[in-house]
N, C-alpha and C positions, 0 to 999 in steps of 0.2 A: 848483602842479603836482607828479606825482611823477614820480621817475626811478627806474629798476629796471634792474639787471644780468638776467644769466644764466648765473650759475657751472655750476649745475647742469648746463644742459642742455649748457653747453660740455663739460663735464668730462668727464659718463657720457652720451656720446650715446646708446647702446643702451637706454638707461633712460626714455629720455624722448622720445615723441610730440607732436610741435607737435599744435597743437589752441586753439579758440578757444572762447570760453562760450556757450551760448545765450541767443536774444533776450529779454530783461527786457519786456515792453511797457507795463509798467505799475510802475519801479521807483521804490520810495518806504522811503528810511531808516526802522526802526524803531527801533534803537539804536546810539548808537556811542560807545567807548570816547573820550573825551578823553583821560583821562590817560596810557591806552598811546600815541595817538597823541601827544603831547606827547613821550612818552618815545623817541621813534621818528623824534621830525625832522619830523614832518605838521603840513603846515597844515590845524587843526579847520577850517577857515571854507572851506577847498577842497571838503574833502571833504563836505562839508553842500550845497556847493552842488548845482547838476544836473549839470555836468558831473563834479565828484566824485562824485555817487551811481552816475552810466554807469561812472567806473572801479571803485567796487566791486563793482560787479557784471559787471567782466569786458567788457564792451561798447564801454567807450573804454580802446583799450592805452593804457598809462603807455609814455613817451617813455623806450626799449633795450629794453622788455621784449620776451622771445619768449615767450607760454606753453606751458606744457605740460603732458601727464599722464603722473606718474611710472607708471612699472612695476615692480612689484614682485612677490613669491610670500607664501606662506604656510603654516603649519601654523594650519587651524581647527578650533578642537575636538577636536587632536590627528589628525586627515585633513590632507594634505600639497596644497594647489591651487597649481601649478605655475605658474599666468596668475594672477595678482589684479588689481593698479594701480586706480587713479584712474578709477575706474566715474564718478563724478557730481563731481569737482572736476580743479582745475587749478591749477599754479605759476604765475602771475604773473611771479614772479621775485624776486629777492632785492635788499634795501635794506640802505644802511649805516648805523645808529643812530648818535644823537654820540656815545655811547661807544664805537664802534669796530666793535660785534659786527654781524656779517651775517647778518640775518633774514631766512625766507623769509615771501612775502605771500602767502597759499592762498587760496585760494575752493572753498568747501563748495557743492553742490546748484547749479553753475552748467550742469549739462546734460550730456547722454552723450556720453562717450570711447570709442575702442576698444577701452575694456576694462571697458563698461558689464553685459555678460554679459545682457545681453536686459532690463538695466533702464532707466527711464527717467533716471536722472541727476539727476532732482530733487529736492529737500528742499520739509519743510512748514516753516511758522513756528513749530511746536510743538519741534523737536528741535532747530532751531538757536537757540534762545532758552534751552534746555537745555542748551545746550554752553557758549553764554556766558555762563552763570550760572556754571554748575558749574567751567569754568576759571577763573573769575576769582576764583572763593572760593577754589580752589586753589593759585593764586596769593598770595592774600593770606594764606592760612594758612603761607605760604613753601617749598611743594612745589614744583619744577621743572616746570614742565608748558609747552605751546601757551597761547597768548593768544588772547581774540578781540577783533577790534578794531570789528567790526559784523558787523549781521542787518540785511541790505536786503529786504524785500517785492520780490518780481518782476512779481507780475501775474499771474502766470501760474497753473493750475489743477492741482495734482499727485494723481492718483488713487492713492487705497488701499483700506482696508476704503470709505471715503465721500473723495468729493472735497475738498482742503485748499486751503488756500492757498499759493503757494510763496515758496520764501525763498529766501539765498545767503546764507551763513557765509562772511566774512572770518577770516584766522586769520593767525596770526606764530608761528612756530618757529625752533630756532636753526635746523634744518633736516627736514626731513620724510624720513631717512635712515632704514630701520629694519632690525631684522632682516633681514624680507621682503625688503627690495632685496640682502642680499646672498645670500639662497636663490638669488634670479631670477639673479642674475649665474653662483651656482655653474650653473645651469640652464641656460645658454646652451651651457657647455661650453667655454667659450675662456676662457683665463684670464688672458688679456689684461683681459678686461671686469673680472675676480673681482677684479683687480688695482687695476684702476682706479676703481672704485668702493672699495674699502679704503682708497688715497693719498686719495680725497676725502675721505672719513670722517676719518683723519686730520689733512688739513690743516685740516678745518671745527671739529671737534673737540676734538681730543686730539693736538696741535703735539708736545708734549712726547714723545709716543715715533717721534717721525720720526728721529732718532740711534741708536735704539735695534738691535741688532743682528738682531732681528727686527721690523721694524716690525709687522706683523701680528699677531704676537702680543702685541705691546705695545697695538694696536688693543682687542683681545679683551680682554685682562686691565682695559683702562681701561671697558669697555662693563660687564664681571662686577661692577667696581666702583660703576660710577654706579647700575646697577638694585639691587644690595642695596640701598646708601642711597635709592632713592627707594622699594620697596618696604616696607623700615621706617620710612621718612615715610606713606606710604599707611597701614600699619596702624595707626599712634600715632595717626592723628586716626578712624581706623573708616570710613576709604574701601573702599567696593568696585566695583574697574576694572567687573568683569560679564563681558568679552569680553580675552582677555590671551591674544589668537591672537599668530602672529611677528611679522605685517603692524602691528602695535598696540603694536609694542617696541623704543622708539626708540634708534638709538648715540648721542645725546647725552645721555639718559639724564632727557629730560622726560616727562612724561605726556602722551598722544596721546588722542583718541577717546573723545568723553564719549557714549556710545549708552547703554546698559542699565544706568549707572552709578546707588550710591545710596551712602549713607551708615547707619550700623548705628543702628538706634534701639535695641531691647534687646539686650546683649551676648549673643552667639551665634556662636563660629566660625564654625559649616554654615551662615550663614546667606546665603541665594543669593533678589536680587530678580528676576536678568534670566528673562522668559520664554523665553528661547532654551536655557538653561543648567539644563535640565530634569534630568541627572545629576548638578550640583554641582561640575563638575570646578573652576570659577572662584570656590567661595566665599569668604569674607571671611578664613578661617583657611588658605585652600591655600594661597594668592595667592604667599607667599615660595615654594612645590616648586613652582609653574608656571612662577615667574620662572627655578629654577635648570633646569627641565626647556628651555627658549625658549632659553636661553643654550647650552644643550649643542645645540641645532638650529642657534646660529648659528655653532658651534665647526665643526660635521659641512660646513657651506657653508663656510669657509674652512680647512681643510686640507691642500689645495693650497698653501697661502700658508704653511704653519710648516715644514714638512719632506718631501724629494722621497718619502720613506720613508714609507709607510702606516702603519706602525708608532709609527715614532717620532713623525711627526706628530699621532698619537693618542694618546701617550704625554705631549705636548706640553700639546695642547690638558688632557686631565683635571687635570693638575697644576694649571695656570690656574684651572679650573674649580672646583676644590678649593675654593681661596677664595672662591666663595662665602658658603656656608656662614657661616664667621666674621665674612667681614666684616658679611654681616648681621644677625647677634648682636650685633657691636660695636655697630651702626648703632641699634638695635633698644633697647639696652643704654642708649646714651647718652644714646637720647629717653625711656626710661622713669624715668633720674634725675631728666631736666627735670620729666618729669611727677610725680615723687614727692615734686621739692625736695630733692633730695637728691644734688645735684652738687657741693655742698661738705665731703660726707661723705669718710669714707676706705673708706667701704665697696667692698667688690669688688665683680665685676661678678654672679658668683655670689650673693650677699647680695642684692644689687639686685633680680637676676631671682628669689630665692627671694620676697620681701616683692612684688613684681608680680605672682608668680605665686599666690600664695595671695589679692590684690585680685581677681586676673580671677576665679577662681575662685568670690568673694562676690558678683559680677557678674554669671555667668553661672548660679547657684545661685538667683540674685532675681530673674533676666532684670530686674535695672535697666538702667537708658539710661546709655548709654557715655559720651558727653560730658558731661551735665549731672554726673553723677556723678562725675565724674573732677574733674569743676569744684567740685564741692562738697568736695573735699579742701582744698581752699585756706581755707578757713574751718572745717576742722576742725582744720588747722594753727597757727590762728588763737586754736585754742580750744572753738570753736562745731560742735558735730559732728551739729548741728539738723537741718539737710539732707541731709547723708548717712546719717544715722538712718532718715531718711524714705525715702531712695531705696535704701537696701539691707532695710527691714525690722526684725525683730527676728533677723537672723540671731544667734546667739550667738556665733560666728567674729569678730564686727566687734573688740568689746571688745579682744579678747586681740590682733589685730590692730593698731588703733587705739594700745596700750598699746605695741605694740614699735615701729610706726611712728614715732611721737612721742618715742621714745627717742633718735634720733637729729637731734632739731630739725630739720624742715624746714622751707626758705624757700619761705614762702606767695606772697612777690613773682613770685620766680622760679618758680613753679607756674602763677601768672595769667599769664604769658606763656608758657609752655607749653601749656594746658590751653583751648581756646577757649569760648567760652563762644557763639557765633550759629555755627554749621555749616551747609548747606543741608538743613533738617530737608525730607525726602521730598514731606510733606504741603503744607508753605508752598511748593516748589517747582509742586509740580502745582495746586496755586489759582492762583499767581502764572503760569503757562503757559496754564491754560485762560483767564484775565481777558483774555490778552494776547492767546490766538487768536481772541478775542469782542471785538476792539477796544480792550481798556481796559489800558494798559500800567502805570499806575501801582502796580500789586500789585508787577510785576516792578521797576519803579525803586526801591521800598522796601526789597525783598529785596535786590538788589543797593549796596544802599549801607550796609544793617545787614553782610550779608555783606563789605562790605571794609575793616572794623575788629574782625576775629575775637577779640580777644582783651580788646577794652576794651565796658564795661556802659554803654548807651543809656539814657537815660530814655525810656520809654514803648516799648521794644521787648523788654519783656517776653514775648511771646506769641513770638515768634522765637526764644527759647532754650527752649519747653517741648516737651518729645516729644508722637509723634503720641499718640492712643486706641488700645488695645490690637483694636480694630474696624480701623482703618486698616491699623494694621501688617500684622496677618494677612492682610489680603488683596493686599497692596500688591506689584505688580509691575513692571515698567519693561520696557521695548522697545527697539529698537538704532533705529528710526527710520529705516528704510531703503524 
């Protein structure tokens, strides 16, 4: 059986609408995570059964749980919507893992809430089978991000351009806290709420600055922090978010929201798959000024909370903010040594990014493929510069590069555990989706299991580490799946 709290709904009542899922009538497991659940205190054999399959899909409550659907606001695409929340999911509630930490248990596409904005609330099997994919490799690549712990089939009929099949996303967060919910709070105008949702944030969070003589601002400065680093995680493996609205930018500082996401096959900052993102503002090289531009929106929502003074509380927040900036260099910095092997060097951090920035540059002058290439350094470390040869060309850059590179010995070990060598290549992605919405799931079981050993070489999963045809790429788009 499971049992589930409701910190949440306790905590920020204003945030949260009881609400319950809609009917499943035909609900049939297509995937589910063993290992998370293992790591999570679940019994596999519950949840497999029928009446584990009702509670994931919302239908049989778990024994304390209340559901609900959070509420939150937003800045989308740089437009500020005032109402967002939980259009087509709902909290469950929250569990306590043997190690301690309090997880929230979500359900994706389980039907419309009050703040469904005149949509239907549901999911296909094509975008939640996209999100478990793509979390789980992100996961295993060691980014911070949501878990999914299952894709149940509903039964149910969900129209779009043609009629789909519906699904429900199961999902584990530390908590589903984000920006957004503190915009909605500044937006109530009682600062009661602003407040109280900040002590949760805190307490769920970031413990550590509740002594602190501002708590809030201690809130803020740890939130500045987590998103550098997970945004200089995102860029070291050539993630891109697609959608990197507030509602999408969580204070725990994991990765939320796998819609329009893709992964970079030719090195390309500007390079933008989501078709929504028709200006570019979320491409692959913005990604760090969007995150500092999110952070300044979630400063402007808690200002009230640093100083009674307009002034100084703005005075307050920038300084905070300031840090940005560095820390995500440091961040940025540290993973480009991992990646160069060159973390036993004495080299500065200057030096580092000098020798990274003349690589991307050979990268982006070859439009080679970002990971294989990056992976092929490891064996030029080695010696063997065979493969990177091949994937940069004849640039005449490489030599003189290669010659100072190798000037300072780099460990090839420590490069293969940086440098992953299976990512979710685009292409393997949408075969393994389209097999899965045609019944045949086993494309998806293979991806997902090359996918969660990113860093170590399979026999016979060659065809998983090579980039798409330059036919693919070009035309290659992705959708938020709503």
């Amino acid at each position: 059986m499971l049992s589930l709290s409701h910190d949440f709904a306790d905590a920020v009542p204003a945030l949260a609408t009881p609400w319950t899922a809609a009917p499943a009538p035909e609900a049939r497991l297509l995937v589910l995570n063993d290992e998370l659940a293992d790591a999570l205190g679940l019994d596999v054999a519950f949840l497999r059964s029928p009446e584990g399959v009702q509670t994931l899909v919302g239908a049989a409550v778990p024994e304390g749980a209340r559901p609900v659907a959070q509420a939150y606001a937003g800045h989308q695409f740089g437009g500020f919507s005032p109402r967002l929340g939980d259009g087509r999911a709902l909290l469950l509630g929250e569990l306590r893992a043997p190690d301690g930490a309090l997880r929230d248990l979500h359900l994706k596409g389980s039907g419309a809430t009050p703040y469904a904005r005149a949509g239907d609330g549901l999911a296909a099997v094509g975008p939640m089978l996209r999100e478990y994919v793509m979390s789980e490799a992100m996961h295993a690549l060691g980014i911070p991000t949501t878990r999914s712990l299952a894709v149940v089939a509903t039964g149910n009929e969900v129209q779009r351009e043609a009629p789909l099949a519906g699904a429900v996303l199961v999902r584990t967060a530390a908590s589903h806290l984000r920006v957004g919910s503190v915009e909605y709070a500044r937006g109530t105008g009682d600062v009661a709420v602003l407040r109280g949702v900040v002590d949760y944030a805190i307490a769920r969070h970031h413990p550590q600055v509740a002594g602190d003589d501002l708590p809030a601002l201690g809130l803020f400065r740890a939130v500045v922090a987590a998103q550098a680093d997970l945004v200089a995680r995102w860029m070291l493996v050539g993630f891109i978010h697609g959608v990197m609205n507030t509602d999408n930018v969580t204070l725990s500082g994991e990765t939320i929201d796998y819609g329009p996401c893709a992964f970079l096959d030719a090195y390309d900052p500007a390079t933008v798959f989501s078709s929504i993102d028709t200006a570019g503002r979320y491409a692959y090289g913005n990604q760090p000024y969007i995150a500092e531009w999110n952070l300044a929106r979630l400063a402007e929502a808690m200002l009230p909370l640093f100083d009674d003074d307009l002034e100084g509380a703005v005075a307050l927040a920038q300084e905070a903010l300031a840090a940005f900036r560095p820390l995500f260099a440091q961040a940025r910095s540290a993973g480009m040594r991992r990646k160069l092997g060159l973390g036993h060097t004495a080299l500065s951090d200057d030096e580092v990014e000098a020798l990274a920035g003349e690589f991307h540059e050979l990268l982006e002058r070859t439009r080679a493929d970002y990971t294989s290439t990056f992976r092929a350094l490891s064996e030029a470390a080695r010696g063997d510069a065979t493969a990177l040869e091949q994937a940069l060309g004849s640039d005449a850059a490489l030599g003189a590069w290669l010659e100072r590179w190798r000037a300072h010995a780099p460990d090839p070990a420590a490069m293969d555990a940086a440098n992953p060598i299976y990512i979710p290549r685009n292409h393997l992605v949408e075969e393994a989706l389209a097999a899965a919405t045609a019944g045949d799931l086993e494309p998806l079981g293979w991806l997902t299991t090359v996918l969660s050993t990113p860093f170590t070489q399979r026999s016979g999963a060659e065809r998983y580490a090579e980039p798409a045809g330059a036919d693919f790429v070009a035309g290659y788009r992705t959708f938020c799946g709503t």
